[in-house]
Every structure is written in structure tokens, then in C-alpha cells.
Backbone and ligand atoms as CSV (ligand in chain L), in Angstrom:
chain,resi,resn,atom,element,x,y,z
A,1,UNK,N,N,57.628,231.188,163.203
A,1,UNK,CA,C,57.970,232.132,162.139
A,1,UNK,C,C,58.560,233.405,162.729
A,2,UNK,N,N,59.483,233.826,162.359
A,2,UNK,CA,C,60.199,234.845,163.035
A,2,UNK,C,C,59.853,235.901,162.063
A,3,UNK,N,N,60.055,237.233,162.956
A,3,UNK,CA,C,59.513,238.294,162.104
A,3,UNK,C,C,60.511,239.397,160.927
A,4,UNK,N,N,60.025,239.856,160.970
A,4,UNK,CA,C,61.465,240.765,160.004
A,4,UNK,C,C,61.963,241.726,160.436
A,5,UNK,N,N,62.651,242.470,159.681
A,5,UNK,CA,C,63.369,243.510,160.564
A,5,UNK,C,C,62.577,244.856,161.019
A,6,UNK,N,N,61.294,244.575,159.904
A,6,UNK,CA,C,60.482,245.925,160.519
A,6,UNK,C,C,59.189,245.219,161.181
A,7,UNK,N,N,59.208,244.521,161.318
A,7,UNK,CA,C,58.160,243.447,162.300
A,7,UNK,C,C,58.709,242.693,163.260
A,8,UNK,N,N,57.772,243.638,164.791
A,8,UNK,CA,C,58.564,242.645,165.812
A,8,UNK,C,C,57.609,240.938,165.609
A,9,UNK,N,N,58.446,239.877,166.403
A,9,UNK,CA,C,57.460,239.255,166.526
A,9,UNK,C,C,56.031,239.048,166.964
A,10,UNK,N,N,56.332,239.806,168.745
A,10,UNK,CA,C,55.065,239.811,169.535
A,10,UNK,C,C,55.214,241.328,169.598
A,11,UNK,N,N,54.248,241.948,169.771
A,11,UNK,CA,C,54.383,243.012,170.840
A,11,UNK,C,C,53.281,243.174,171.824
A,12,UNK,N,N,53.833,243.650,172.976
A,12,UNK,CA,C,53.323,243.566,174.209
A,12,UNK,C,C,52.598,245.392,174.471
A,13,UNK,N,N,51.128,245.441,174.942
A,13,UNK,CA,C,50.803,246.499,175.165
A,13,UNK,C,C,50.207,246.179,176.893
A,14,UNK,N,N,51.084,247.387,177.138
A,14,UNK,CA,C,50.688,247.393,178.728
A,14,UNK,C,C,49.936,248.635,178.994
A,15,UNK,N,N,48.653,248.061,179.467
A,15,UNK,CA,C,47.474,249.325,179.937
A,15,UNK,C,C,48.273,250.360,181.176
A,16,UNK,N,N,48.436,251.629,180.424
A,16,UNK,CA,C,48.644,252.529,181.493
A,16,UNK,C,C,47.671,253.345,181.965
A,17,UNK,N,N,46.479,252.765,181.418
A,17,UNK,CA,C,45.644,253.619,181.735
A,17,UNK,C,C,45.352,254.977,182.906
A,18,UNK,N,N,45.450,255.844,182.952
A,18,UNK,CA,C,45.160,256.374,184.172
A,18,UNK,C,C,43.791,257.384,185.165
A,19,UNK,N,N,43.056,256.768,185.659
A,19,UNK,CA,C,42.189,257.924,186.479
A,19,UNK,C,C,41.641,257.808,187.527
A,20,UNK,N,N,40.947,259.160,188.000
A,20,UNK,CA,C,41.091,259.584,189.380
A,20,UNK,C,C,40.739,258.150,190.488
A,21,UNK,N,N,41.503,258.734,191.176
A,21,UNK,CA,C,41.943,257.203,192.303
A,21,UNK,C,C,40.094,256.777,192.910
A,22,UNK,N,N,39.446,257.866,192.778
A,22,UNK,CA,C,37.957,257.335,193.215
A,22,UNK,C,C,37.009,257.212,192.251
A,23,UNK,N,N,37.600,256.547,191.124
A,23,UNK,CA,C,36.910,256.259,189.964
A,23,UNK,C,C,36.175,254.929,190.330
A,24,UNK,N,N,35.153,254.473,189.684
A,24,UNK,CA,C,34.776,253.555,190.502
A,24,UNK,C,C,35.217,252.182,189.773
A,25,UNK,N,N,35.666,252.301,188.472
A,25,UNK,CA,C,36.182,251.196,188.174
A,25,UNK,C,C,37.546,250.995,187.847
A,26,UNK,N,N,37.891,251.886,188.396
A,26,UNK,CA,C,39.483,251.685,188.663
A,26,UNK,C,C,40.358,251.697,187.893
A,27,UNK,N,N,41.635,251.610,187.804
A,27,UNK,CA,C,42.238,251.838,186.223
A,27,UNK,C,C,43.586,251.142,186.688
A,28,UNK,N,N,44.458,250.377,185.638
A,28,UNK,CA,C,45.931,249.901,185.890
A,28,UNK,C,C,46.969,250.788,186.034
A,29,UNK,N,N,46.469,252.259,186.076
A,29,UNK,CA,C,47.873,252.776,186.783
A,29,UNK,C,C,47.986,253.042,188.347
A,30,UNK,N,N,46.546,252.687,188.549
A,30,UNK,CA,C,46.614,252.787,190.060
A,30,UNK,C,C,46.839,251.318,190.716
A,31,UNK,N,N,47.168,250.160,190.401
A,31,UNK,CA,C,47.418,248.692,190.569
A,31,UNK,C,C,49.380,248.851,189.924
A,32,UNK,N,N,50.062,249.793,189.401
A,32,UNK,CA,C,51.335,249.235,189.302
A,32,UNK,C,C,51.804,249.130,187.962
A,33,UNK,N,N,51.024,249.579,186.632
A,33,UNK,CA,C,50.996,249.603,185.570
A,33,UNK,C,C,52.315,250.080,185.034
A,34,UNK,N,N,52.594,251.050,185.465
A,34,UNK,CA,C,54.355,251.704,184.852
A,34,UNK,C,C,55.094,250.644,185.360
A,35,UNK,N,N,55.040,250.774,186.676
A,35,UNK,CA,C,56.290,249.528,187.161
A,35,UNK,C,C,56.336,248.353,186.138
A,36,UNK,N,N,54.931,247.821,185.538
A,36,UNK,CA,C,54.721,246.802,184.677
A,36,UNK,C,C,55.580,246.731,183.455
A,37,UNK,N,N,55.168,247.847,182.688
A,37,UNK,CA,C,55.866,248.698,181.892
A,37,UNK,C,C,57.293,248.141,182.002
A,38,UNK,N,N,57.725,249.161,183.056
A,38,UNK,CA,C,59.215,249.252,182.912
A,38,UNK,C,C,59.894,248.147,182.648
A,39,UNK,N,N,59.446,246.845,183.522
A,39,UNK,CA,C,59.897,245.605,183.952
A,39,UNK,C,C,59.618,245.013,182.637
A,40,UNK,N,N,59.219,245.378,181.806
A,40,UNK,CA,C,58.887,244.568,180.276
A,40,UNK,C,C,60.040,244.927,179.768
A,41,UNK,N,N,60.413,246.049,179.853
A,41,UNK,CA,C,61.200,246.717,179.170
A,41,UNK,C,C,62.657,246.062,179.157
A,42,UNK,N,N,62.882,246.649,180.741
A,42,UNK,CA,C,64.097,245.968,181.546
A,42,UNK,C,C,64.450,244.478,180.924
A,43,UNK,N,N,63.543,243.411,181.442
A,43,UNK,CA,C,63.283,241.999,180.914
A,43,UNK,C,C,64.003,242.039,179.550
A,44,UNK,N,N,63.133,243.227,178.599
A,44,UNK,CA,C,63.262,242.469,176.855
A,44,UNK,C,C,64.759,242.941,177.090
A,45,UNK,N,N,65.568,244.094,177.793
A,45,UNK,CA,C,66.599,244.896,177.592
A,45,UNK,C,C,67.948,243.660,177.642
A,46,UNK,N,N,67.607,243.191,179.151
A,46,UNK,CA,C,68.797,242.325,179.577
A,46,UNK,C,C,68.663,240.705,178.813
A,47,UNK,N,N,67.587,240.604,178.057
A,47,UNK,CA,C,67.512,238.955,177.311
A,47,UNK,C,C,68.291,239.726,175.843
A,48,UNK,N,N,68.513,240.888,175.210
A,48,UNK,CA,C,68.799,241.357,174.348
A,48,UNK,C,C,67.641,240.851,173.146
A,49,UNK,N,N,66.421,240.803,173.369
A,49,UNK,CA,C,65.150,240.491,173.205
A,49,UNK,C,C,64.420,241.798,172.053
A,50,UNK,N,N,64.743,242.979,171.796
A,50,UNK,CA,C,64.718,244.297,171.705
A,50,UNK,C,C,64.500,243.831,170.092
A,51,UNK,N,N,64.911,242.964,169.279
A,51,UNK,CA,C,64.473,243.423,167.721
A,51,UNK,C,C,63.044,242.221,167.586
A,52,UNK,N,N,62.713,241.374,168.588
A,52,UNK,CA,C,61.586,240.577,167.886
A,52,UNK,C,C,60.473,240.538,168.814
A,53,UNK,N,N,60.602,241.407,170.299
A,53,UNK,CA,C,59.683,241.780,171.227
A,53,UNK,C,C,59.565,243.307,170.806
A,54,UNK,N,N,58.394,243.766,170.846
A,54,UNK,CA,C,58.087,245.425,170.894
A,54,UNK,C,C,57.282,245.346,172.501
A,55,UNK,N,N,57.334,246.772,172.759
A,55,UNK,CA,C,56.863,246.862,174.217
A,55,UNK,C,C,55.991,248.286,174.048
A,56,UNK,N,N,55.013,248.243,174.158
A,56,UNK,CA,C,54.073,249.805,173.937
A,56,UNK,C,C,53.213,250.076,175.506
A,57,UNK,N,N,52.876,251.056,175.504
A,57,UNK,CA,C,52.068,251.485,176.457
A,57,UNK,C,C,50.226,251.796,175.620
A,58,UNK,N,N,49.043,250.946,176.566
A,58,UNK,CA,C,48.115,251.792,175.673
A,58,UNK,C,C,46.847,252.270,176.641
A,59,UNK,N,N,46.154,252.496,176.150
A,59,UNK,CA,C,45.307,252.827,177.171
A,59,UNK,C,C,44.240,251.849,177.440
A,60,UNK,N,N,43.052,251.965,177.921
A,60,UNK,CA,C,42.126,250.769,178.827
A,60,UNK,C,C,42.068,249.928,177.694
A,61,UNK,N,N,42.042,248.511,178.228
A,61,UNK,CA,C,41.933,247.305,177.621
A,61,UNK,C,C,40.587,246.339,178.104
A,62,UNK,N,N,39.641,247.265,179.031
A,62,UNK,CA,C,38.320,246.622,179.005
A,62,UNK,C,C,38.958,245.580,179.662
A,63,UNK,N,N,39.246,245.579,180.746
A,63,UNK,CA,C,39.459,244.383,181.515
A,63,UNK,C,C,40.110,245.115,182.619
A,64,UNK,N,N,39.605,246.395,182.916
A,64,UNK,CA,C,40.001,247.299,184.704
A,64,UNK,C,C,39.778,246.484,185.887
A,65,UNK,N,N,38.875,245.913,185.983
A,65,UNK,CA,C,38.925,244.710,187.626
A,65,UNK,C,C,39.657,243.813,187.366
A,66,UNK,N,N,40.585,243.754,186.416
A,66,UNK,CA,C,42.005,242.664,186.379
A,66,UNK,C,C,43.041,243.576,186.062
A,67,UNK,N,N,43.474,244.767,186.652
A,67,UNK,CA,C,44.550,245.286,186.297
A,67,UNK,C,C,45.722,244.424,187.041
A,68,UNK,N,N,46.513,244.698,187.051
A,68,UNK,CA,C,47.435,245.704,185.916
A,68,UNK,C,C,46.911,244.382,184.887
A,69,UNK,N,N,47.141,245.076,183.399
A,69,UNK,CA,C,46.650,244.336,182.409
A,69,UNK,C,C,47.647,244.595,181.234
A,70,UNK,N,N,48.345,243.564,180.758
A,70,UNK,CA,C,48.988,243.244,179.548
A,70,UNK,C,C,48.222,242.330,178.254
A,71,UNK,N,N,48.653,242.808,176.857
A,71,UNK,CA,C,47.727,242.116,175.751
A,71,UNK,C,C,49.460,241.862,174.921
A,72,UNK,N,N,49.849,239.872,175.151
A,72,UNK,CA,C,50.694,239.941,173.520
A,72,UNK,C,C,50.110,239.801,172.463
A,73,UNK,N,N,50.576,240.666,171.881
A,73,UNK,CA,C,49.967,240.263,170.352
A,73,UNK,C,C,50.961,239.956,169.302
A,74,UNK,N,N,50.666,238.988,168.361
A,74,UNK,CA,C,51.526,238.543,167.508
A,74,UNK,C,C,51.148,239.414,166.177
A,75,UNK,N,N,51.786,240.126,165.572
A,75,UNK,CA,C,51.468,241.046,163.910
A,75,UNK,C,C,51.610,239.894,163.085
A,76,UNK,N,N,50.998,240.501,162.091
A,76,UNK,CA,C,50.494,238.798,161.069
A,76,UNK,C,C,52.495,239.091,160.420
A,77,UNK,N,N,52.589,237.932,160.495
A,77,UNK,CA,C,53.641,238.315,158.897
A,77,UNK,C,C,52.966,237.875,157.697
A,78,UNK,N,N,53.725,237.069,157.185
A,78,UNK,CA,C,53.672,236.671,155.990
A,78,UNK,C,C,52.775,235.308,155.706
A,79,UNK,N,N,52.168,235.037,157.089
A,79,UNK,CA,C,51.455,233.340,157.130
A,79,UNK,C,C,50.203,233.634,156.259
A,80,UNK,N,N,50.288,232.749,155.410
A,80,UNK,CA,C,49.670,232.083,154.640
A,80,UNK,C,C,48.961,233.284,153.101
A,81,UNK,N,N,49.798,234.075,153.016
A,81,UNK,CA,C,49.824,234.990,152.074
A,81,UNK,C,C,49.836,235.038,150.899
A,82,UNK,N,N,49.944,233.178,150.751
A,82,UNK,CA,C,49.927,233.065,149.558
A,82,UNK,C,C,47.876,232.746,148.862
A,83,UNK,N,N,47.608,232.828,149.924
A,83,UNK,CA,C,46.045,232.087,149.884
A,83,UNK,C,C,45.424,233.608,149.531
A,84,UNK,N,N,43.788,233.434,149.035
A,84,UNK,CA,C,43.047,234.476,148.996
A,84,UNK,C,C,42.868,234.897,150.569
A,85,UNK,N,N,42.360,236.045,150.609
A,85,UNK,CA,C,42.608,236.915,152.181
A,85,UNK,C,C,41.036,236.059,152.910
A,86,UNK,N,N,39.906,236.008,152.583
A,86,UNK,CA,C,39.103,235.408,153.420
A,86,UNK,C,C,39.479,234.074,153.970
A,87,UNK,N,N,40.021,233.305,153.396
A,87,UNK,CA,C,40.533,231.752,153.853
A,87,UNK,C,C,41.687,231.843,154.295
A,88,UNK,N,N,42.440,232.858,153.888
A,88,UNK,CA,C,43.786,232.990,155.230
A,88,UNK,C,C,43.654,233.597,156.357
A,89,UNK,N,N,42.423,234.832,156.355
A,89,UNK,CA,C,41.978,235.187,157.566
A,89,UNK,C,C,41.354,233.823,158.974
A,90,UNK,N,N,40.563,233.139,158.259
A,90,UNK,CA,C,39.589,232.290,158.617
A,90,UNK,C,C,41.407,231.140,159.335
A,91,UNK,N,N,42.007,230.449,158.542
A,91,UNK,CA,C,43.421,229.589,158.782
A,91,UNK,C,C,43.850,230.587,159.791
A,92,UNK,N,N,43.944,231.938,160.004
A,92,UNK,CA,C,45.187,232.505,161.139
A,92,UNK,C,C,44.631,232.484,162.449
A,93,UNK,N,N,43.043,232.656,162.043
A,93,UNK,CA,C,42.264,232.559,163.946
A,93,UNK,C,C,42.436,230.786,163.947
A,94,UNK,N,N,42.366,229.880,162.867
A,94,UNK,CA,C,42.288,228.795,163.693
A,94,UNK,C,C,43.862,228.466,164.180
A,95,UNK,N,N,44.869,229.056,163.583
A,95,UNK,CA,C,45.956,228.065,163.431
A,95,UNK,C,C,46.978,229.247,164.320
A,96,UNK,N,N,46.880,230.437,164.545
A,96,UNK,CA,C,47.558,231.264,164.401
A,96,UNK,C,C,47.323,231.632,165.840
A,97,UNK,N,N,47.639,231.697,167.370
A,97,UNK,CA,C,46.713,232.229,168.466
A,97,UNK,C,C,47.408,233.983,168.298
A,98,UNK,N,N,46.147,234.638,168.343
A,98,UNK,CA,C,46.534,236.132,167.939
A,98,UNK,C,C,47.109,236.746,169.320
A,99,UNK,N,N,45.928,236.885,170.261
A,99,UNK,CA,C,46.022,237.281,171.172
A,99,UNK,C,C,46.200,236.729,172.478
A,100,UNK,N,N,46.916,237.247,173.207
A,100,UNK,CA,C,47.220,237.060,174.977
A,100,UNK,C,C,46.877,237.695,175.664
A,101,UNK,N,N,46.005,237.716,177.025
A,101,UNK,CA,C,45.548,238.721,178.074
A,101,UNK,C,C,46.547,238.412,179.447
A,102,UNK,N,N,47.055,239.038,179.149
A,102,UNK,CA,C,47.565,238.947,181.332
A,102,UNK,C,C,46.933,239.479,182.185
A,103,UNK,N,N,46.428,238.884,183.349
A,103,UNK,CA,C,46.169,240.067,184.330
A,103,UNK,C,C,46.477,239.686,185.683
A,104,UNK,N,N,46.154,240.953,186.499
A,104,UNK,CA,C,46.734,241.009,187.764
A,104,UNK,C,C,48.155,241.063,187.805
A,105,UNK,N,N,48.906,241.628,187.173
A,105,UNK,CA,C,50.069,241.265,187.140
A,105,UNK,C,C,50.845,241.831,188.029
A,106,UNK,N,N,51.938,241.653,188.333
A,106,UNK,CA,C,53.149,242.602,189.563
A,106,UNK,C,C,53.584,242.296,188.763
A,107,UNK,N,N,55.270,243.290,189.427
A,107,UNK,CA,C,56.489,243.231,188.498
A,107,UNK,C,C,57.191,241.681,188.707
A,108,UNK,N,N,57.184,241.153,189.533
A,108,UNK,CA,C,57.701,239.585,189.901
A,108,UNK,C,C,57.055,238.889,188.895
A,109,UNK,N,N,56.480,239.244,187.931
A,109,UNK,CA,C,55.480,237.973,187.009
A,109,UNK,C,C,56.302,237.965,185.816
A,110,UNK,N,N,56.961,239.213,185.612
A,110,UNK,CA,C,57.371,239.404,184.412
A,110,UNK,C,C,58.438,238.878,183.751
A,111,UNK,N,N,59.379,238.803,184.319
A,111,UNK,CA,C,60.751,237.656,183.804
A,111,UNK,C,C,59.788,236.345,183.444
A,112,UNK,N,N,58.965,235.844,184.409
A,112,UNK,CA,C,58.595,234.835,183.918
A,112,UNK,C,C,57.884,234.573,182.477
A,113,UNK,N,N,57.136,235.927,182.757
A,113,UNK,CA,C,56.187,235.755,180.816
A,113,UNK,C,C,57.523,236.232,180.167
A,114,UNK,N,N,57.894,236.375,180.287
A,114,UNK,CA,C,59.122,236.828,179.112
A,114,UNK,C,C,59.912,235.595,178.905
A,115,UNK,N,N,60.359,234.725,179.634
A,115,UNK,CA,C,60.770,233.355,179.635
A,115,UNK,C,C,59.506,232.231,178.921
A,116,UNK,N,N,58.855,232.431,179.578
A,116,UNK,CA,C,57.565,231.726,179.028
A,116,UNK,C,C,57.400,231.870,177.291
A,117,UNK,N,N,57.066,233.217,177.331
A,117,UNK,CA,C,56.291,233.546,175.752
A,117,UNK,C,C,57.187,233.679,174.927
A,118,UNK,N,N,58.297,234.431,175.379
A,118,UNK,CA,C,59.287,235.066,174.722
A,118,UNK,C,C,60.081,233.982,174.190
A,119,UNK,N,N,60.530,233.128,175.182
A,119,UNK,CA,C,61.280,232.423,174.802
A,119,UNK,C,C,61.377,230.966,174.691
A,120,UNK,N,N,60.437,230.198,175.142
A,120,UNK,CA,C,60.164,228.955,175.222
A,120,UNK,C,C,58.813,228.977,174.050
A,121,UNK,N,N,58.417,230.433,174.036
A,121,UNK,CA,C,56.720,230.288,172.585
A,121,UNK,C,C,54.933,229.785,173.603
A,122,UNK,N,N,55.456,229.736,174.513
A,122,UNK,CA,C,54.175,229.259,175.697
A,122,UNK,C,C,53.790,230.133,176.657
A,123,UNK,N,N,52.171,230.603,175.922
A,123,UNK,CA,C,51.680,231.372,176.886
A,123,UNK,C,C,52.152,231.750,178.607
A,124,UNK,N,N,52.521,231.821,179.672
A,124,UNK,CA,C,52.222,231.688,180.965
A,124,UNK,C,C,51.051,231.377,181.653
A,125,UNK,N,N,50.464,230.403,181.765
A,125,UNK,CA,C,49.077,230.083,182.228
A,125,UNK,C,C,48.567,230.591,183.501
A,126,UNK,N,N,49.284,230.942,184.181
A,126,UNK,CA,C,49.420,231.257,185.603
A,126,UNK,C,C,48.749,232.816,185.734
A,127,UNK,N,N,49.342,233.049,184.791
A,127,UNK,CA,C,49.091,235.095,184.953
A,127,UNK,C,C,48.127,235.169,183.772
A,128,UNK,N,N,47.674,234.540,182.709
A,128,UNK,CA,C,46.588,234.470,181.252
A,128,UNK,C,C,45.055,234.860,182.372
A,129,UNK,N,N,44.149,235.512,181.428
A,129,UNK,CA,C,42.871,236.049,181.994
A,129,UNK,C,C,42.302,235.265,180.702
A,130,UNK,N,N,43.002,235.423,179.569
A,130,UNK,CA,C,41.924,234.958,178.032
A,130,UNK,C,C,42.668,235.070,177.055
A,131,UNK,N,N,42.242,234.184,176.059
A,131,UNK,CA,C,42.317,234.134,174.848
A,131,UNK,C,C,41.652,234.083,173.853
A,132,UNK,N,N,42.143,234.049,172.450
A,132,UNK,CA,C,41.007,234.226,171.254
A,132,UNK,C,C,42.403,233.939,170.430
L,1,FES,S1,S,42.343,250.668,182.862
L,1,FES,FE1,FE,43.605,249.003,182.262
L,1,FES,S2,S,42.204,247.662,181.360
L,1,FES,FE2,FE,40.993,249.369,181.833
């Protein structure tokens, strides 16, 4: 299902989290997080990818000992809208996969999830930490 013009399809939030380098649990801007960033960016820029990928920056994603850390997320559209909201809620977790975790990521990973998710519709299994 493709999204509309004011709905990207996926959008991608990349933890920029940032703090002090002797924090003890560490944070994804000290693992490469902007570079992450950028390279999402770059990626969606040169696939001309830009109206059905969104690319955000957010802060900790509860998953700091797997930085750098990316979450796709798909925005609901219009699936199954025609149903009452408890039984279409209940149909979108079974039928619908909401969420994507990346982790550990470098900038070398990223063409690939962007090929992967973006454009073939298949997670990257390689760089995935979890799903729901
Ligand atoms: S700092 Fe990135 S997940 Fe916590």
C-alpha cells in the first residue's frame, strides 16, 4: 500500500542521541549516529526515494548497547479503516509489521537497508536487533 502525498510510507528515526563520552551507558552519537543520519539521507536523496521514505532524527531508543540505532516505522494509512478501530487495531499488529529495529549500524549498512526495505519491502536481516 503506498502512502499519500502527506504520508510517507516508512519513516526512519535515527537515534542521535547524545551524552557525555563517560556516560556509562553510552549513547549513538558517540558510535557514528549523524554519519548514520546523513547516509539515510544521502541514500533516500540519490534513489529519488524523498516522497515515500521520511528520515527524522530522535532521541534514545532504549536500545544504547546496540547503537548506532535506527527504528522503520510504517504510519498506518488507510488499512483496514473500514472495520471498527478495536478489530482493525488487533488485524494491523497481526497483518501489518509496524516496527523495525536496526542496530549496530555503520554507514556501509545503509544503501543496503535502503535497497532491502525501501525497495525490494524486506526487512535487512543482517543489521535487524527486533521486531513487533
Ligand atoms: S542513545 Fe541511542 S538508543 Fe539510547
Amino acid at each position: 500500500m503506498l502512502g499519500t502525498m502527506n504520508s510517507p510510507q516508512y519513516r526512519v528515526f535515527v537515534c542521535t542521541k547524545q551524552r557525555p563520552a563517560n556516560a556509562p551507558e553510552g549513547c549513538c552519537c558517540n558510535v557514528g549516529a549523524l554519519e548514520i543520519y546523513q547516509a539515510f539521507q544521502a541514500e533516500i536523496d540519490k534513489r529519488q526515494l524523498g516522497d515515500r521514505i521520511e528520515v527524522r532524527r530522535s532521541g534514545c531508543l532504549d536500545c544504547c548497547e546496540a547503537g548506532a540505532i535506527a527504528l522503520v516505522y510504517r504510519p498506518h494509512q488507510n488499512e483496514f479503516s473500514w472495520l471498527p478501530t478495536k478489530l482493525r487495531l488487533k488485524l494491523r499488529r497481526w497483518f501489518v509489521p509496524q516496527r523495525c529495529l536496526y542496530g549496530h549500524l555503520t554507514r556501509a549498512d545503509i544503501p543496503a537497508i535502503v535497497e532491502s526495505h525501501f525497495i525490494k519491502g524486506q526487512a535487512l536481516k543482517r543489521c535487524q536487533i527486533s521486531t513487533n
